[in-house]
Structure formats: structure tokens, C-alpha cells
C-alpha positions in Angstrom: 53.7 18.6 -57.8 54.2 19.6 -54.1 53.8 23.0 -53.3 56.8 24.7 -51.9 57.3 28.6 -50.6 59.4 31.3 -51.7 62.2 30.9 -49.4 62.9 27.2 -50.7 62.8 28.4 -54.1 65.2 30.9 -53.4 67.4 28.3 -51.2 67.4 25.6 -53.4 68.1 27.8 -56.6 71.1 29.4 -54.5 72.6 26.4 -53.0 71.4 27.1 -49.4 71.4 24.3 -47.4 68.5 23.6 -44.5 71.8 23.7 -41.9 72.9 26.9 -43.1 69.4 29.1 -42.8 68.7 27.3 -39.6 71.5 28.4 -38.2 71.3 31.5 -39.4 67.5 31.8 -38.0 68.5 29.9 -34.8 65.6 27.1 -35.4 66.0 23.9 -36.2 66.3 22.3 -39.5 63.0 20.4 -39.2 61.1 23.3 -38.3 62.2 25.1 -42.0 61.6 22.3 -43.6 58.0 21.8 -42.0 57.6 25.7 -43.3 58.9 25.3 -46.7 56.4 22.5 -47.0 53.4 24.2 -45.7 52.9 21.7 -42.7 53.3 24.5 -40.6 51.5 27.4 -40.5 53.1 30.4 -41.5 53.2 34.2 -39.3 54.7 37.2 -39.2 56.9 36.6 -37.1 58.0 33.3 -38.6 58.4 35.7 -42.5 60.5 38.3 -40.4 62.8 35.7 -39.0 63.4 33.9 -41.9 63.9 37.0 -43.5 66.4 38.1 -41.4 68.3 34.8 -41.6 68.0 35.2 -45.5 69.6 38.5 -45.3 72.8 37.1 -42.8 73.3 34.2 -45.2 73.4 36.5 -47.9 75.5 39.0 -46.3 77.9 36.0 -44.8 77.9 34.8 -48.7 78.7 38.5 -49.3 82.0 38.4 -47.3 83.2 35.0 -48.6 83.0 35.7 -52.0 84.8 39.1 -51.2 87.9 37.0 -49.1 87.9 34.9 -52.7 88.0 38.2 -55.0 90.7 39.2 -52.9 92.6 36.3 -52.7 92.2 35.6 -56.8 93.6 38.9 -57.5 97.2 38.2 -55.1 97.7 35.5 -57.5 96.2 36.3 -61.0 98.9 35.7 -63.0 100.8 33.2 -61.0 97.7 30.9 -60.2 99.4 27.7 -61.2 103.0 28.2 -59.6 103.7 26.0 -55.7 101.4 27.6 -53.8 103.3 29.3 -50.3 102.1 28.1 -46.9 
């Protein structure tokens, strides 16, 4: 079995996709990837970016799901009537 870090534990476990942590990082996809694989060696400064993209994914996540909760409880109770535009 491949060996595979932390971070793409936690992102595949949590539905994080390559796109969205690269982004989030401002890296490209490839170069996570490469990381997560261990074909490129990791630093400190690589482990403090990624964790800072970590934490604005999760925080980004954080507001989502919050818009959702809000927008669940207008129409608890009515979920299934004709929506309004």
C-alpha cells in the first residue's frame, strides 16, 4: 500500500478536493499531489502553508454550512411547498 501523509488522509476522508486546497494554498494541484505522495520533500514552510490552506477550507466550509443552517430553518416546515424565486 502507498504511503500517503496526513493532509490527504484528512482530504480525502472530508471530501476535499486537490482544486479546492490548491486554491486555497495558492499552488498548484500537482505540487499537493507530489506532497501527499512523498515525491516531494516536505518543510516547514510547505506544513505552515498547507496548514493555513487547511484552516481557510475549513473556515470557508464553516460559512457554507452556516448559509445552509440558515436557509433550512426559513423553510422547516414548508420544505416541500413551490419554492419562491
Amino acid at each position: 500500500m502507498q504511503e500517503i501523509t496526513n493532509m490527504r488522509g484528512l482530504r480525502l476522508k472530508h471530501n476535499v478536493t486537490l482544486s479546492e486546497l490548491a486554491q486555497a494554498a495558492g499552488v498548484s494541484v500537482q505540487q499537493i499531489s507530489r506532497v501527499e505522495l512523498f515525491e516531494h520533500p516536505p518543510t516547514q514552510s510547505l506544513e505552515r502553508k498547507y496548514e493555513s490552506a487547511m484552516e481557510e477550507v475549513i473556515v470557508r466550509r464553516y460559512g457554507a454550512v452556516r448559509e445552509l443552517e440558515n436557509d433550512y430553518r426559513a423553510v422547516k416546515g414548508i420544505l416541500l411547498d413551490r419554492a419562491e424565486d
